[in-house]
C-alpha positions in Angstrom: -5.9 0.4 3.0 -7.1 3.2 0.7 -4.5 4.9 -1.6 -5.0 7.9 -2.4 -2.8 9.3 -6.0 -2.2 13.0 -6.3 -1.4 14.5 -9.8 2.4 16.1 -10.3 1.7 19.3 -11.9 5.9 19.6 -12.3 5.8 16.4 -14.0 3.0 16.2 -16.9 0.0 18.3 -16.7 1.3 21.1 -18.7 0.5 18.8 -21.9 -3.2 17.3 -21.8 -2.1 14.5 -23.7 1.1 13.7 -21.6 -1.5 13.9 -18.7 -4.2 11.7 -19.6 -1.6 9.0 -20.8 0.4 9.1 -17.1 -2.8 9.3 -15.3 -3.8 6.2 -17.4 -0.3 4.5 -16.4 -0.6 5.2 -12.8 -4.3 3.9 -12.6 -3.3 0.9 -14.3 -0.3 -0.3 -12.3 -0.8 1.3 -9.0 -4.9 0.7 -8.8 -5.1 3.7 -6.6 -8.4 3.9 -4.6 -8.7 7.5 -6.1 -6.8 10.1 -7.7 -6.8 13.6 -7.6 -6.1 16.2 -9.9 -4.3 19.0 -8.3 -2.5 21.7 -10.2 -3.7 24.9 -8.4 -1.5 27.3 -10.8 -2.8 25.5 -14.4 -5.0 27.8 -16.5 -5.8 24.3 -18.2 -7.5 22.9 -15.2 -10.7 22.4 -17.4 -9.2 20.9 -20.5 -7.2 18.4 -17.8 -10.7 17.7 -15.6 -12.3 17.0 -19.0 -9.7 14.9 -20.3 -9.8 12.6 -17.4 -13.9 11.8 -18.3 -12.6 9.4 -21.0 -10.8 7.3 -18.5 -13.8 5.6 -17.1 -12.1 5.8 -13.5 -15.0 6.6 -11.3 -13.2 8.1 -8.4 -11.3 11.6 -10.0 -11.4 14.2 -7.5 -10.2 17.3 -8.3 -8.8 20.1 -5.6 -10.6 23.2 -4.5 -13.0 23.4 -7.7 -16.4 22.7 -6.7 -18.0 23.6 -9.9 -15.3 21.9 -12.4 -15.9 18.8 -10.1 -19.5 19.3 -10.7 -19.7 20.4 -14.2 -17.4 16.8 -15.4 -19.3 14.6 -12.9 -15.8 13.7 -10.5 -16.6 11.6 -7.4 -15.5 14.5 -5.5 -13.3 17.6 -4.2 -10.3 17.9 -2.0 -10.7 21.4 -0.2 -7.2 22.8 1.5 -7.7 24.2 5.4 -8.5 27.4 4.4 -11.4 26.2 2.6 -13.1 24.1 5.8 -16.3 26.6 5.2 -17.2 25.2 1.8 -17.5 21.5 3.0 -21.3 22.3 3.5 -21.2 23.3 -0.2 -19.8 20.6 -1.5 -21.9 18.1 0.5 -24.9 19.8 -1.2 -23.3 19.3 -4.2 -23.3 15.5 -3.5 -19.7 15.3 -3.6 -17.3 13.0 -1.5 -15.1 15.3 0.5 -11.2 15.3 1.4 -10.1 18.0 3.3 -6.4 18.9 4.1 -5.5 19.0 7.3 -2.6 20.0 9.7 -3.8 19.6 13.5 -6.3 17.4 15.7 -8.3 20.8 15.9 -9.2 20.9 11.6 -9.6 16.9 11.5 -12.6 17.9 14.1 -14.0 20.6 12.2 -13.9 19.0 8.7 -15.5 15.7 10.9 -17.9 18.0 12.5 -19.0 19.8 8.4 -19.2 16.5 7.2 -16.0 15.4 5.6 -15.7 12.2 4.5 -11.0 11.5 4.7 -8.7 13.7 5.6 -5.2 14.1 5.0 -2.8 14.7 7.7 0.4 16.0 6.7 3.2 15.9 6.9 4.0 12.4 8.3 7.6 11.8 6.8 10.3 14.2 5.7 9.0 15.9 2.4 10.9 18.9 0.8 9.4 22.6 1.5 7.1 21.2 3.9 8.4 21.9 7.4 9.2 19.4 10.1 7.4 15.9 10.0 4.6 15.2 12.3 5.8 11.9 12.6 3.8 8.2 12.9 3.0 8.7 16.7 1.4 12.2 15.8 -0.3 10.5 13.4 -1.6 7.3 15.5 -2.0 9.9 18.3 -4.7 11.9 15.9 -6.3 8.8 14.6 -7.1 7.6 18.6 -8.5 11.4 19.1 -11.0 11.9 16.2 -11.7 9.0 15.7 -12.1 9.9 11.8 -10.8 8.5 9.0 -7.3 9.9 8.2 -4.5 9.4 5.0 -1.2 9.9 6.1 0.5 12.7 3.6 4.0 14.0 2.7 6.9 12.0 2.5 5.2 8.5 1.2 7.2 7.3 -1.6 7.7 3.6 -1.1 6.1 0.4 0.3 8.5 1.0 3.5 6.5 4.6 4.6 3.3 2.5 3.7 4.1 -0.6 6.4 4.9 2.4 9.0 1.6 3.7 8.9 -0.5 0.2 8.2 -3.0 0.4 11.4 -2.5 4.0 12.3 -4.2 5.9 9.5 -7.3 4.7 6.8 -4.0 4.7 3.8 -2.2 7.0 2.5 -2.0 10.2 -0.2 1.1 10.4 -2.4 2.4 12.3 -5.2 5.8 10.5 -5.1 4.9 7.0 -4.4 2.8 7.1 -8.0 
């Protein structure tokens, strides 16, 4: 099952140092598949990207930057909805691909640009993110694209993670790291 870690920026990436040493924890003793730096707000997105190089972790993805993911050689970008257009882009740009998603109808366009995951959110209760979709809306989704999905929102213990075991690829946390 893949497991997918997503950066806190509430918790530590206002300090580069404080970053690099909990991103260093997490990959350590929760071996996520890969881990994403997402802190759309940070005007010290770059310095955290280029911090993470050192950590000779070969699957950093970092969300909506293209370039940065680029420039610092990540494994790849996680675009948002909105941003379903620039999956061509960052194909181009030999980049593996995670696109947020919210309905059957994105996970068919970001399949159709070329996507590799999706997330699918949100699954379980999670706060400020409107009513859960649920694990039959997620199985349901799974069954009609056919595409490989991570359950999102709400996954903060080995008890969400048995729920969705054969009816999504794994799962993307922020919590559960």
């Amino acid at each position: 099952m893949i497991s997918y870690a997503i950066s806190d920026p509430l918790v530590y990436s206002q300090n580069q140092l404080r970053f690099k040493k909990r991103t260093q924890t997490v990959l350590k003793r929760k071996q996520p598949t890969y881990f994403l730096l997402r802190d759309k707000q940070n005007p010290k997105l770059y310095s955290l990207a280029k911090s993470l190089k050192a950590l000779k972790f070969k699957k950093f993805l970092i969300s909506q930057e293209i370039e940065i993911a680029r420039k610092f050689n990540f494994f790849g970008v996680h675009l948002t909805s909105s941003q379903l257009h620039l999956i061509p882009k960052a194909r181009r740009a030999k980049l593996f691909v995670v696109v947020s998603t919210h309905s059957v109808e994105e996970i068919k366009k970001a399949k159709k640009l070329r996507a590799n995951l999706v997330t699918f959110s949100p699954i379980f209760p999670t706060p400020n993110k409107g009513e859960p979709k649920g694990v039959k809306v997620l199985r349901k989704a799974k069954v009609k694209t056919k595409f490989p999905i991570l359950a999102l929102g709400g996954v903060v213990s080995k008890k969400e993670v048995a729920k969705i075991k054969n009816k999504a690829a794994g799962f993307a946390s922020i919590r559960y790291f």
